[in-house]
C-alpha positions as CSV (number, residue, x, y, z in Angstrom):
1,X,93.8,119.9,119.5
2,X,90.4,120.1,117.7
3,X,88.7,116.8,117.7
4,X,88.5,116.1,114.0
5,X,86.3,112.9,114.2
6,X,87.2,109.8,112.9
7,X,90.5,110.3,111.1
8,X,93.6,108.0,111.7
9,X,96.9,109.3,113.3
10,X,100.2,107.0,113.1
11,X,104.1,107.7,114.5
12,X,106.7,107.2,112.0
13,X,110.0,108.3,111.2
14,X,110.5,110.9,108.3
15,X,112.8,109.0,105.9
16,X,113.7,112.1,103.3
17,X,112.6,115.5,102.5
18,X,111.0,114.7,99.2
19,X,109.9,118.4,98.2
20,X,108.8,121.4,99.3
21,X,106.5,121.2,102.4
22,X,106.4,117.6,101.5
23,X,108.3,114.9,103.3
24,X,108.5,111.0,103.3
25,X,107.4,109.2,106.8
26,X,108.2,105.2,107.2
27,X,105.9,103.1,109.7
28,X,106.8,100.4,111.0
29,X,104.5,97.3,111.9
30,X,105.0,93.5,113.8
31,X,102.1,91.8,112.1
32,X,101.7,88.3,113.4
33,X,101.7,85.6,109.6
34,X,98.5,84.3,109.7
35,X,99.8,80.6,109.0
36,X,103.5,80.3,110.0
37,X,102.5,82.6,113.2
38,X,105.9,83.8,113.3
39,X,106.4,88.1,113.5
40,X,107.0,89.6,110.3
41,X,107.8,93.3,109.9
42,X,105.9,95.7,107.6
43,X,106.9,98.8,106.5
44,X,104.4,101.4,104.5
45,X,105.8,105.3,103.3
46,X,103.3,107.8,102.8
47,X,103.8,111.5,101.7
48,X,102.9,114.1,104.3
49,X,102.6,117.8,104.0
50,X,105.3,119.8,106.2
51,X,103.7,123.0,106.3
52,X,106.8,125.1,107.8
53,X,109.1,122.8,106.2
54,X,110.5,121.7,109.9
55,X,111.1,118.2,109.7
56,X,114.5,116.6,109.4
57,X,115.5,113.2,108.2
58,X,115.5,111.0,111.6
59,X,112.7,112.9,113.3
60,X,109.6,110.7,115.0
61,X,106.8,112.3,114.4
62,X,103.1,112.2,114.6
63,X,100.8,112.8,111.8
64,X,97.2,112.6,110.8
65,X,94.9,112.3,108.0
66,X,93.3,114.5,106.2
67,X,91.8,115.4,102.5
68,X,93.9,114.6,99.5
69,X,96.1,117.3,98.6
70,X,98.0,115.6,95.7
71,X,97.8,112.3,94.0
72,X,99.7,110.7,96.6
73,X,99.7,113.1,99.3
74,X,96.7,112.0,102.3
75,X,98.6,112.9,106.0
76,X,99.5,116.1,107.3
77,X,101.9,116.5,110.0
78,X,100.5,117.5,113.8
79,X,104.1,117.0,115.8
80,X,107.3,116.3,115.9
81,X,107.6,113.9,119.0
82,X,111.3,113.4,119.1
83,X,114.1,114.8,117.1
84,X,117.0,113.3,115.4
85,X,120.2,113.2,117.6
């Protein structure tokens, strides 16, 4: 893959098909509470553009950012890592 400088990549797990070439992707995060110090979990969606529409609901895959296409729309996806059994 081209380097494409500084731009952030996550893993999630596509959580529904919201539209054409557009899909939903949850992360998940263990963030440490900064006074009670015990694990909480953190969960952020973001829109990413599915350009072959080839992602199914359960799928882990990678995506990265890139310019806005739509208000909410910021990722794109590079690979699916696993699919949905």
């Amino acid at each position: 893959m081209v380097d494409r400088g500084r731009r952030k990549s996550r893993t999630g797990v596509v959580a529904r098909l919201a539209a054409d070439k557009t899909t939903v992707v949850v992360i998940e995060q263990l963030r440490k509470h900064t006074h009670y110090e015990k694990y909480v979990k953190r969960v952020k969606r973001l829109l990413v553009h599915d350009e072959h529409n080839e992602c199914r609901i359960g799928d882990r895959v990678k995506i990265m950012e890139t310019r806005p296409l739509s208000k909410r729309k910021h990722w794109r996806l590079v690979e699916i890592v696993e699919r949905a059994k």
